[in-house]
PDB file of N, CA, C and O in Angstrom, chain B, residues numbered from 101:
ATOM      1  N   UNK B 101       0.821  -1.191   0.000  1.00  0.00           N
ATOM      2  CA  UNK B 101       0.000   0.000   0.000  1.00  0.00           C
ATOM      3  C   UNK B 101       0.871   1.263   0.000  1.00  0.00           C
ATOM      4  O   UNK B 101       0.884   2.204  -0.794  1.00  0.00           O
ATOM      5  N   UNK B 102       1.805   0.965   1.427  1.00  0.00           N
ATOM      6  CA  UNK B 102       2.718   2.394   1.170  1.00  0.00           C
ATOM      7  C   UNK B 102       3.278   2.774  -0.205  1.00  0.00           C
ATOM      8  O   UNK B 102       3.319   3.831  -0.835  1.00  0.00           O
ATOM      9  N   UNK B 103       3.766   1.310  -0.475  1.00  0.00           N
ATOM     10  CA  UNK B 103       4.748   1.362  -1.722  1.00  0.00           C
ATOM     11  C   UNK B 103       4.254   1.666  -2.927  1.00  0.00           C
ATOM     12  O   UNK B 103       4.992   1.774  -3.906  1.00  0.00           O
ATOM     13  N   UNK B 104       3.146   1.810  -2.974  1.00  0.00           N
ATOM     14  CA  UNK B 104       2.347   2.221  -4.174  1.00  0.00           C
ATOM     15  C   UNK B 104       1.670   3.537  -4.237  1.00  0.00           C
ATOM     16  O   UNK B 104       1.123   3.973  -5.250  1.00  0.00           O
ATOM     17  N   UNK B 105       1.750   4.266  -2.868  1.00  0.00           N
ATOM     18  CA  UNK B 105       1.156   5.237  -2.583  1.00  0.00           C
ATOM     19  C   UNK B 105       2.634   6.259  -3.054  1.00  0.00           C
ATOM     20  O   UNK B 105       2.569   7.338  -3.644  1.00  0.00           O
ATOM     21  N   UNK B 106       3.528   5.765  -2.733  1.00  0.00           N
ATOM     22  CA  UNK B 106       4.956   6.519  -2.723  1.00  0.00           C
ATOM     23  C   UNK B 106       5.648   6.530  -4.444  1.00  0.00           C
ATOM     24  O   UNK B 106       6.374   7.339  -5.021  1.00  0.00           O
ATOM     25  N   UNK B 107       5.105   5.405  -4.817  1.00  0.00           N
ATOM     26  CA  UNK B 107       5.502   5.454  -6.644  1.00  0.00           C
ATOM     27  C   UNK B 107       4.329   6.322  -7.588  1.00  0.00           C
ATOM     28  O   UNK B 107       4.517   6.882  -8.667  1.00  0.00           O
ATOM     29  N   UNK B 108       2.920   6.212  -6.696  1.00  0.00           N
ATOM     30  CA  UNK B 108       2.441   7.329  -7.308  1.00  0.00           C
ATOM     31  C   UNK B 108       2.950   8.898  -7.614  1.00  0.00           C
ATOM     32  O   UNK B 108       3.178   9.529  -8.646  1.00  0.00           O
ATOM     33  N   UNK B 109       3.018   9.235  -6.005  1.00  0.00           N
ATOM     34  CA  UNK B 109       4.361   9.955  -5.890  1.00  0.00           C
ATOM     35  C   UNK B 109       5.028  10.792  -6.745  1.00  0.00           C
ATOM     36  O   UNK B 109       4.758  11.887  -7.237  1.00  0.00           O
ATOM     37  N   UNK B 110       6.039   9.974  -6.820  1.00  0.00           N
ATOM     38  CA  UNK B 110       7.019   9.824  -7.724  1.00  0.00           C
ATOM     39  C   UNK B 110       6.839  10.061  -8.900  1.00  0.00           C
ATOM     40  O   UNK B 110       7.571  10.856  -9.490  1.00  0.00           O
ATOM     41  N   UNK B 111       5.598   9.283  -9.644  1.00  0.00           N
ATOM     42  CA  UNK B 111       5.618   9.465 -11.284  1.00  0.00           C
ATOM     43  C   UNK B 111       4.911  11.104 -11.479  1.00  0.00           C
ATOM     44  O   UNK B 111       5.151  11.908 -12.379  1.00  0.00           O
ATOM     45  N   UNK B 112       4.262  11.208 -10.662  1.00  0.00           N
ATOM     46  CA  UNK B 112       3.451  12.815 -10.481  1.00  0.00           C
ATOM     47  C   UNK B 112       4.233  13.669 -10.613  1.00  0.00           C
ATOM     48  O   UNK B 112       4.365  14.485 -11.525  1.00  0.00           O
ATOM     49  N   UNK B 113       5.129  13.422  -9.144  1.00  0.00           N
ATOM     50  CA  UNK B 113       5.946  14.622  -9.124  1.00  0.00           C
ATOM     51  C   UNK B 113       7.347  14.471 -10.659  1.00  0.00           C
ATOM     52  O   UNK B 113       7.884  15.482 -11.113  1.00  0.00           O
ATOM     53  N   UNK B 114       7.603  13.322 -11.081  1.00  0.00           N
ATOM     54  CA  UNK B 114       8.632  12.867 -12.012  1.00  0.00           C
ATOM     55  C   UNK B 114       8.028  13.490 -13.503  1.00  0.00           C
ATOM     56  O   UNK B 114       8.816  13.777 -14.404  1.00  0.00           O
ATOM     57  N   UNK B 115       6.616  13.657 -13.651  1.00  0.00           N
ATOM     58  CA  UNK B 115       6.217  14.274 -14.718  1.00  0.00           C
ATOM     59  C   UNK B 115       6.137  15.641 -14.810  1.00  0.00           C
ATOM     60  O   UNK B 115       5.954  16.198 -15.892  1.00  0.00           O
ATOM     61  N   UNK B 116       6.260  16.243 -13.749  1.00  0.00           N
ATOM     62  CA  UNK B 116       6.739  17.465 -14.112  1.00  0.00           C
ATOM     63  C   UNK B 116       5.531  18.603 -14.447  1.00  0.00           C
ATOM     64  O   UNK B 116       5.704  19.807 -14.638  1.00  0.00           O
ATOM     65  N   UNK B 117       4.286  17.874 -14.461  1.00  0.00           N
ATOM     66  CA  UNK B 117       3.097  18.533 -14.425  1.00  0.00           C
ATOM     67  C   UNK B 117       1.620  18.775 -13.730  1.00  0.00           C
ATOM     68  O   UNK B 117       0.448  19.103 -13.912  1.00  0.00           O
ATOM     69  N   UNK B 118       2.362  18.460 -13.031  1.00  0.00           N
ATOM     70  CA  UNK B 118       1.538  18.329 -11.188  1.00  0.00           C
ATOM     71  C   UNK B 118       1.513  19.807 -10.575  1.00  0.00           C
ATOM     72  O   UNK B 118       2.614  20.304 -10.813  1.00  0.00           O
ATOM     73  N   UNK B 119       0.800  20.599  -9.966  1.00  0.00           N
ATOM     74  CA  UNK B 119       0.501  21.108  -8.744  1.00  0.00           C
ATOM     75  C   UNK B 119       1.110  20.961  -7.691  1.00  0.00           C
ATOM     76  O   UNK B 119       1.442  19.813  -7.396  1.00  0.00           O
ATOM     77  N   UNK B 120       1.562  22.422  -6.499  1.00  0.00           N
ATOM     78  CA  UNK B 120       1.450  21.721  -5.073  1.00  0.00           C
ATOM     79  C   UNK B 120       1.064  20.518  -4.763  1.00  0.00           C
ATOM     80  O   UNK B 120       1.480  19.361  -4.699  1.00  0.00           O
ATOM     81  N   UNK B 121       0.111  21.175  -4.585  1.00  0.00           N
ATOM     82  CA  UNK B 121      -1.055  19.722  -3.644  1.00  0.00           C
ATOM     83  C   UNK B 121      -2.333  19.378  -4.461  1.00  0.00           C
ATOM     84  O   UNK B 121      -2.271  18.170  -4.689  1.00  0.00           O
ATOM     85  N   UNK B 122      -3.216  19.787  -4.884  1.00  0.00           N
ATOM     86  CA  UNK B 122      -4.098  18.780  -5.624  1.00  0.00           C
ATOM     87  C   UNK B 122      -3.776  17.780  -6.614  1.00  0.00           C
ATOM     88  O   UNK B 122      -4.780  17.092  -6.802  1.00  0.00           O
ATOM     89  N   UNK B 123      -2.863  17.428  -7.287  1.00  0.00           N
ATOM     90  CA  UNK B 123      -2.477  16.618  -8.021  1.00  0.00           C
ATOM     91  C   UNK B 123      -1.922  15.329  -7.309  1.00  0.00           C
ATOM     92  O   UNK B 123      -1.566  14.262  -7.809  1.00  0.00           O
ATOM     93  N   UNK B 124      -1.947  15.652  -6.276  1.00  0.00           N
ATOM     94  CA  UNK B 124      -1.414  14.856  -5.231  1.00  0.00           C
ATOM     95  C   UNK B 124      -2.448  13.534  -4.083  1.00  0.00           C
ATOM     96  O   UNK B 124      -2.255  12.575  -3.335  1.00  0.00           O
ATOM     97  N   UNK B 125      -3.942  14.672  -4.856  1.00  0.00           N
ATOM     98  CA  UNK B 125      -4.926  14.116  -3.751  1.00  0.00           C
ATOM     99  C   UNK B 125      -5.536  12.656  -4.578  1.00  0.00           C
ATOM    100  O   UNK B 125      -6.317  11.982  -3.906  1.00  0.00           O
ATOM    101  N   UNK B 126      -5.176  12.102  -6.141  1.00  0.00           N
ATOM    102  CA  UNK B 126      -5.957  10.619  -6.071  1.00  0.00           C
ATOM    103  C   UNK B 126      -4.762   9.656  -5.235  1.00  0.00           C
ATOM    104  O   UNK B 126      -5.152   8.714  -4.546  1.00  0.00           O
ATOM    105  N   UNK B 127      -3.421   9.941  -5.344  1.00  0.00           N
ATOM    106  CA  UNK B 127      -2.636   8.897  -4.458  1.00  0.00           C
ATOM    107  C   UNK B 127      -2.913   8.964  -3.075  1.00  0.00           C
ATOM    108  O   UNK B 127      -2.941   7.861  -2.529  1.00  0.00           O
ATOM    109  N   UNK B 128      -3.168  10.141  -2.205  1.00  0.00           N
ATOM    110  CA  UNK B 128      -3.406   9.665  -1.157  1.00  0.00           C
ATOM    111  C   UNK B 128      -4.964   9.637  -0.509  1.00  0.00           C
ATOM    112  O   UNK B 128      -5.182   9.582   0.701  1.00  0.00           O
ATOM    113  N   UNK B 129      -6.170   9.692  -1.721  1.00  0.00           N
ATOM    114  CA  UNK B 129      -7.128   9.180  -1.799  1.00  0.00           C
ATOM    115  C   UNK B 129      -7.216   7.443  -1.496  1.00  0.00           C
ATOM    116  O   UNK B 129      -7.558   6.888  -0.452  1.00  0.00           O
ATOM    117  N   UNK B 130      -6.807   6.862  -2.719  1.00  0.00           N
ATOM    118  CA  UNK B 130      -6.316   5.034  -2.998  1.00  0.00           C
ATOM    119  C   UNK B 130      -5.445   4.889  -1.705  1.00  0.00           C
ATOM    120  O   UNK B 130      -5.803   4.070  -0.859  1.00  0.00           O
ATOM    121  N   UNK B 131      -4.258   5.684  -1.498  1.00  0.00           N
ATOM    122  CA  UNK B 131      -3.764   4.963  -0.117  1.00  0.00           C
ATOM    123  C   UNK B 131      -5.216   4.941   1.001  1.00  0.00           C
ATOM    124  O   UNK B 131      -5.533   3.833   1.434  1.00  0.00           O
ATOM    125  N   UNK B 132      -5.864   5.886   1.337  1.00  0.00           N
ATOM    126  CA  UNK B 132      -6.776   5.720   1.684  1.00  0.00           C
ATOM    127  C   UNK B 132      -7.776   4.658   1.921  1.00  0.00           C
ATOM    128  O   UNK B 132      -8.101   4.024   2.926  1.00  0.00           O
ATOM    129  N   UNK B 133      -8.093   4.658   0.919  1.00  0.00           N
ATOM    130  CA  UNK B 133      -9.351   3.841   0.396  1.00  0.00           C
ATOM    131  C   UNK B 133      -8.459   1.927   0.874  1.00  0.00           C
ATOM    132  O   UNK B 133      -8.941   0.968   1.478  1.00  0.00           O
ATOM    133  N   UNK B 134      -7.741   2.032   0.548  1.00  0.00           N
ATOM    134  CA  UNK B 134      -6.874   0.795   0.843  1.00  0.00           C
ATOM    135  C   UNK B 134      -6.490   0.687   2.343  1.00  0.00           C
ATOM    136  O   UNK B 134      -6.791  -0.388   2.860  1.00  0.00           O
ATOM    137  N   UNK B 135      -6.050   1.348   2.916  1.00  0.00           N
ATOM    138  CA  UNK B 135      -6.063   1.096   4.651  1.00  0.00           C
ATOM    139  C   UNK B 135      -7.661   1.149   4.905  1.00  0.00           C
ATOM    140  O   UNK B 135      -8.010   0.056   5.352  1.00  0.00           O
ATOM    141  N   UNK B 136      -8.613   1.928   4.793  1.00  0.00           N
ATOM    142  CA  UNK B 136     -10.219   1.381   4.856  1.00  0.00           C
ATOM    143  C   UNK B 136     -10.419   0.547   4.244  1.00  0.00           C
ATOM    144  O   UNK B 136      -9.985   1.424   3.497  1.00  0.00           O
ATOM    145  N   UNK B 137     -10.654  -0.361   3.676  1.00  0.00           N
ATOM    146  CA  UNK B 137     -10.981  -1.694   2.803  1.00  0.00           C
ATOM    147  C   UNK B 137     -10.565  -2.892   4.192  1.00  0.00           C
ATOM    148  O   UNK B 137     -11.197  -3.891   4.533  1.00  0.00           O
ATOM    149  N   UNK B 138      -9.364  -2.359   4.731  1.00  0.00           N
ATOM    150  CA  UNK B 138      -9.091  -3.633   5.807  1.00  0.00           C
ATOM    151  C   UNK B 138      -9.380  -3.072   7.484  1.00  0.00           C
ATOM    152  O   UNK B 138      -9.060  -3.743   8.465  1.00  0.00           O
ATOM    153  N   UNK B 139     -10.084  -1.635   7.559  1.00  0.00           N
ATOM    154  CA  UNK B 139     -10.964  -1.843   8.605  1.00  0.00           C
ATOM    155  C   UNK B 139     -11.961  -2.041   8.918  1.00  0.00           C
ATOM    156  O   UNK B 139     -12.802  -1.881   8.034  1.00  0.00           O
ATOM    157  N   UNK B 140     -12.489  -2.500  10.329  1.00  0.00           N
ATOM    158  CA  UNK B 140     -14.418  -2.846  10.571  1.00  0.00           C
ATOM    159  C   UNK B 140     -14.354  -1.760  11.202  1.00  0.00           C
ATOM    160  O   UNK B 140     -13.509  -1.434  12.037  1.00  0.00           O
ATOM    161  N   UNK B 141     -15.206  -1.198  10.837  1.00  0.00           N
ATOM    162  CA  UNK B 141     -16.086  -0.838   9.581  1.00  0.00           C
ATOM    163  C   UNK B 141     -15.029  -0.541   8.326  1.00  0.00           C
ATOM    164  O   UNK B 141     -13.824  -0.379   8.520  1.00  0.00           O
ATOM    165  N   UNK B 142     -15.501  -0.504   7.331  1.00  0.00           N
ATOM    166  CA  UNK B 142     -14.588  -0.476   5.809  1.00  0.00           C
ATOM    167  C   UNK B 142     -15.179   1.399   6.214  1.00  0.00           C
ATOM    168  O   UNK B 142     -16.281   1.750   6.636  1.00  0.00           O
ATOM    169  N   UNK B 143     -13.681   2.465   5.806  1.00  0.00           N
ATOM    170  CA  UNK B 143     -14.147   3.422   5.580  1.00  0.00           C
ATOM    171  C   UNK B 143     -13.443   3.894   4.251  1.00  0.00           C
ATOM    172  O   UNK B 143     -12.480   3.382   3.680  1.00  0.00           O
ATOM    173  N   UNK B 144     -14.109   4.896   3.947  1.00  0.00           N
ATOM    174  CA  UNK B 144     -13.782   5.330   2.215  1.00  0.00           C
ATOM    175  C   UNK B 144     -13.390   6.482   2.299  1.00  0.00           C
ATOM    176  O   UNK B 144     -13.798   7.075   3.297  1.00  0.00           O
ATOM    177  N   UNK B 145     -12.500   7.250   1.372  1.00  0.00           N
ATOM    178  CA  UNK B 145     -12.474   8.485   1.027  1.00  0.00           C
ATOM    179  C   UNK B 145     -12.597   9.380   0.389  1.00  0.00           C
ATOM    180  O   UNK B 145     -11.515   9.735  -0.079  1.00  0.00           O
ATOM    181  N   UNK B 146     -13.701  10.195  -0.004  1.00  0.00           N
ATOM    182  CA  UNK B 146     -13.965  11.216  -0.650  1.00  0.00           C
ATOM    183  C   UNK B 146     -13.270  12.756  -0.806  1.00  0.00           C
ATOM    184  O   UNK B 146     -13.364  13.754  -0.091  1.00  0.00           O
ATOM    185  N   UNK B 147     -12.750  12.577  -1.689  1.00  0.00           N
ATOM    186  CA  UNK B 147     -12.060  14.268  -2.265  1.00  0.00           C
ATOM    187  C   UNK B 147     -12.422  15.254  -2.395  1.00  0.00           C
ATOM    188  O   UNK B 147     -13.429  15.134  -3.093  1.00  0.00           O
ATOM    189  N   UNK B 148     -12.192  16.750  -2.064  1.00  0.00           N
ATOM    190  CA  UNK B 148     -13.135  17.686  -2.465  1.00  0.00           C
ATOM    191  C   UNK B 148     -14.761  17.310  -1.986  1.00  0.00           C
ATOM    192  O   UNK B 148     -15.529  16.921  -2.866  1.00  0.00           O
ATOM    193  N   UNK B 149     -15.212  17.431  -0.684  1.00  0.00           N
ATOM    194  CA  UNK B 149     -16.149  17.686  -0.837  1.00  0.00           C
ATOM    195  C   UNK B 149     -17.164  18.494  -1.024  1.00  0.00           C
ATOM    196  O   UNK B 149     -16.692  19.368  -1.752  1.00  0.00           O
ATOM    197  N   UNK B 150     -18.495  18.804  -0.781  1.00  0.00           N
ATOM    198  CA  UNK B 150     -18.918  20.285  -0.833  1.00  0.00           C
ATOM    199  C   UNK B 150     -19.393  20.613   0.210  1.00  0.00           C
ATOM    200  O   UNK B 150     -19.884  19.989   1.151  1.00  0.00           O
ATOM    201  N   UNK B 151     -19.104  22.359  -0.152  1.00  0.00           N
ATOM    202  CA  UNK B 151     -19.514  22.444   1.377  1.00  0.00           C
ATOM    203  C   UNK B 151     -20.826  22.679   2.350  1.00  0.00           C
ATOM    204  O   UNK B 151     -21.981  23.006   2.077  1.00  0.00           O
ATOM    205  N   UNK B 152     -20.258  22.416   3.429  1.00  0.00           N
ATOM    206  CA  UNK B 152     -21.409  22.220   4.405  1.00  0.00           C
ATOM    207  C   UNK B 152     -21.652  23.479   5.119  1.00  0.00           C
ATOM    208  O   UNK B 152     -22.139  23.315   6.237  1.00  0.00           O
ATOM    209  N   UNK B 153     -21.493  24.388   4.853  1.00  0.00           N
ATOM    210  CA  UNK B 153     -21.041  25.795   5.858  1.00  0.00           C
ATOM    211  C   UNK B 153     -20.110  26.261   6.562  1.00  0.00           C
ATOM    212  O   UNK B 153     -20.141  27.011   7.537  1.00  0.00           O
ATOM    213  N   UNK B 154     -19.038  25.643   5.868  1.00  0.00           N
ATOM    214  CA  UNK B 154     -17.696  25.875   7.167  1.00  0.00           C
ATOM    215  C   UNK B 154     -16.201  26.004   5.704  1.00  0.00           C
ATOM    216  O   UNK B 154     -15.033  26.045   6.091  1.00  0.00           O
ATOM    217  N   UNK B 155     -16.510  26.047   4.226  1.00  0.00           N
ATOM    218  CA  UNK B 155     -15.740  26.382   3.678  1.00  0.00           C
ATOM    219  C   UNK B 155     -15.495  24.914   2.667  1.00  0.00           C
ATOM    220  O   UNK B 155     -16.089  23.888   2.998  1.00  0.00           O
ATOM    221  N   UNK B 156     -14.698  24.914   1.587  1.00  0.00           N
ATOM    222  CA  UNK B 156     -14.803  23.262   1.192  1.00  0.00           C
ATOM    223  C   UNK B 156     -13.742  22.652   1.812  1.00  0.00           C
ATOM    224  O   UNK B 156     -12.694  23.283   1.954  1.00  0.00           O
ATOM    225  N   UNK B 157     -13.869  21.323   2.272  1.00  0.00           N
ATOM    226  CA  UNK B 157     -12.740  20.649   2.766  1.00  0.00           C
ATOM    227  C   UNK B 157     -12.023  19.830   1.830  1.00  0.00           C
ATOM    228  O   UNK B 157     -12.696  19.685   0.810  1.00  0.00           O
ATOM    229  N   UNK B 158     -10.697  19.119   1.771  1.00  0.00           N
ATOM    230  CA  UNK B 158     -10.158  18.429   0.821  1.00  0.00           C
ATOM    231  C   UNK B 158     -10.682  17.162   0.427  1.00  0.00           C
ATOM    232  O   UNK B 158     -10.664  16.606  -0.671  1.00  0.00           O
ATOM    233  N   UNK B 159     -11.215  16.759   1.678  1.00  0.00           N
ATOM    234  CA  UNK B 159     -11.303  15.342   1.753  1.00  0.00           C
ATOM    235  C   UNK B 159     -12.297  15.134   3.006  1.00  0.00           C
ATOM    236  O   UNK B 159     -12.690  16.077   3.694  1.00  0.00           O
ATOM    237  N   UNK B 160     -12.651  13.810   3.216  1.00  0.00           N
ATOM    238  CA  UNK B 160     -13.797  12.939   4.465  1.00  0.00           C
ATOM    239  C   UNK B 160     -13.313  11.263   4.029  1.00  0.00           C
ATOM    240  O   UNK B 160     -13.044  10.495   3.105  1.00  0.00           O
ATOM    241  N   UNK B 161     -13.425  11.395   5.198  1.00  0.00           N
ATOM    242  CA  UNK B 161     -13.736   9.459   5.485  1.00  0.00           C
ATOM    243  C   UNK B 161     -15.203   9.270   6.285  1.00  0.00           C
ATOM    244  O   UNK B 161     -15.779   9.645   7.307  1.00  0.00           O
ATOM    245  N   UNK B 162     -15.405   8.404   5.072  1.00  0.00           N
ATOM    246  CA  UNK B 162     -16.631   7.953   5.989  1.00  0.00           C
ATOM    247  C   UNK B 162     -17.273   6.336   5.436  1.00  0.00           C
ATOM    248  O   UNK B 162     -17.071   5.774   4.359  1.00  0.00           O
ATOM    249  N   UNK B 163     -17.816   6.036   6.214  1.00  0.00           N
ATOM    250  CA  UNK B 163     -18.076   4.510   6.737  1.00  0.00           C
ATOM    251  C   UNK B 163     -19.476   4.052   6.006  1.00  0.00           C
ATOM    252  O   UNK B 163     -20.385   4.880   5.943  1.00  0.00           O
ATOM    253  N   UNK B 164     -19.642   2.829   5.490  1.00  0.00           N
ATOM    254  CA  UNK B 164     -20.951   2.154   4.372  1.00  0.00           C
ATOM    255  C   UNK B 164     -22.370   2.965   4.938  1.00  0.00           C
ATOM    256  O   UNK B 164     -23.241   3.022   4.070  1.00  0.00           O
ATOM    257  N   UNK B 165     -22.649   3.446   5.938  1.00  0.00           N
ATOM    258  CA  UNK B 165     -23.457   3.947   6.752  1.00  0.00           C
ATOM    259  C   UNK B 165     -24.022   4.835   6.468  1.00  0.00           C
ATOM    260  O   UNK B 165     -25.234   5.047   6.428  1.00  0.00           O
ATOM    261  N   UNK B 166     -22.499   5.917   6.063  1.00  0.00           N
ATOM    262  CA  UNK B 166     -23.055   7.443   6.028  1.00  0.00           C
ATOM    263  C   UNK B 166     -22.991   7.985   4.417  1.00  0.00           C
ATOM    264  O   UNK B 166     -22.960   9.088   3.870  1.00  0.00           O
ATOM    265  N   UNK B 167     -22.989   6.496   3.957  1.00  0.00           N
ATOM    266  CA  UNK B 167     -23.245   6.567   2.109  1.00  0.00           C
ATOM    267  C   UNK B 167     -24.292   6.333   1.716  1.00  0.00           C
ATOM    268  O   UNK B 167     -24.493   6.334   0.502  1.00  0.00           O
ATOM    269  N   UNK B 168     -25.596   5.973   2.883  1.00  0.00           N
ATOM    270  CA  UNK B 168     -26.970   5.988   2.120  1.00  0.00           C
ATOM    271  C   UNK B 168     -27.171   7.396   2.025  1.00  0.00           C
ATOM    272  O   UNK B 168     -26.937   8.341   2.779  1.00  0.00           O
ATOM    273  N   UNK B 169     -27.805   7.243   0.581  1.00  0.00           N
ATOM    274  CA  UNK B 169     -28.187   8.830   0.136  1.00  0.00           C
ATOM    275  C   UNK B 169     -29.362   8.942   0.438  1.00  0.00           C
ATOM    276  O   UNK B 169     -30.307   8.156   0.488  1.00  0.00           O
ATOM    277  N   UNK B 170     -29.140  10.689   0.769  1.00  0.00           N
ATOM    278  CA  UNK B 170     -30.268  11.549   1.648  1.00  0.00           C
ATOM    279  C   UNK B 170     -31.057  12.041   0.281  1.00  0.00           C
ATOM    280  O   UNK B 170     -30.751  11.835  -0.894  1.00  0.00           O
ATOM    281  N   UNK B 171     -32.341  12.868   0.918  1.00  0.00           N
ATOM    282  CA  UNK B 171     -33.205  13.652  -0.483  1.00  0.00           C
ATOM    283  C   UNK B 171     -32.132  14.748  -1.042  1.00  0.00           C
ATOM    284  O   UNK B 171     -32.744  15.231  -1.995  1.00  0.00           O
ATOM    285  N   UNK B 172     -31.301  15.181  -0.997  1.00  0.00           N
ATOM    286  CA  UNK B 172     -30.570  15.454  -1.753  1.00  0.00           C
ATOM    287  C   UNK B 172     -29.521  15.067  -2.784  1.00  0.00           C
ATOM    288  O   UNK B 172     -29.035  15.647  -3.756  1.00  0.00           O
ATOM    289  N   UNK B 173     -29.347  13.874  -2.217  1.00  0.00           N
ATOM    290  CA  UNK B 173     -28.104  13.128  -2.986  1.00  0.00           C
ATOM    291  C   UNK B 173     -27.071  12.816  -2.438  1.00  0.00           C
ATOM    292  O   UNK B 173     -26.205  12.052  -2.864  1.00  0.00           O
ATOM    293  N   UNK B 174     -27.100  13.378  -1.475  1.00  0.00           N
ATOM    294  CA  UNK B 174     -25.204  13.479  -0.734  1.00  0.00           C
ATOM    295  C   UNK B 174     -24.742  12.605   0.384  1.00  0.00           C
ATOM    296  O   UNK B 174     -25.606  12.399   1.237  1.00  0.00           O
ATOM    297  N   UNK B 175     -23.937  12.214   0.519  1.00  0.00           N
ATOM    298  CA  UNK B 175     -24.010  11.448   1.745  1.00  0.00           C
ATOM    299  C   UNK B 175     -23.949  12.073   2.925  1.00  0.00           C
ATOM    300  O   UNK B 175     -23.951  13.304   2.943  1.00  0.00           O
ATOM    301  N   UNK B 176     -23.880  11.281   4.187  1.00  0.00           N
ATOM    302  CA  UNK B 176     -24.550  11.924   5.669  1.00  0.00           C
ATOM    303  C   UNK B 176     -23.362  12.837   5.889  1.00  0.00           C
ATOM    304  O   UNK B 176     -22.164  12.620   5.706  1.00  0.00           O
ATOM    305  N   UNK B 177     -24.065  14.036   6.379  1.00  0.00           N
ATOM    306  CA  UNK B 177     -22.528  14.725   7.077  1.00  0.00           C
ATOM    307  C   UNK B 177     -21.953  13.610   7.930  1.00  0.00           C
ATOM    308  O   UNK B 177     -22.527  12.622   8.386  1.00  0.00           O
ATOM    309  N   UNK B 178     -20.697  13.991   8.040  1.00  0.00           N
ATOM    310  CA  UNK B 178     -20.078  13.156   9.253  1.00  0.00           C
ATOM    311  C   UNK B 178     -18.309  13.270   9.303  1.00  0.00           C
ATOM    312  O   UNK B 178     -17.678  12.682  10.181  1.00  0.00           O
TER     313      UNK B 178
END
């Protein structure tokens, strides 16, 4: 997991056409998503979310639970 999170990395930053930091956020999305896959509860990670009144955040983890969708569409704050 690390090791794949770290060659992502690498080819990002090795291409030379990356960003600071958002170009940065599907590798440590998948690292993500991969350390949740092997916890109980499985939690996931979402990028960019929208916001809730407090500004947009980069990212959330959240758990099979708070992915049933509401009358809006979105999943549960949390």
């Amino acid at each position: 997991m690390v090791a794949d999170y770290l060659n992502e990395l690498k080819a990002i930053r090795g291409s030379g056409s990356g960003v600071a930091e958002t170009s940065y956020y599907p590798a440590l999305s998948n690292l993500f998503n991969a350390v949740g896959k092997t916890l109980k509860p499985k939690v996931r990670c979402i990028i960019n979310l929208a916001n809730r009144g407090a500004g947009i955040p980069d990212g959330g983890l959240f758990t099979a639970d708070q992915f049933q969708r509401q009358a809006d569409g979105l999943p549960k704050a949390g």
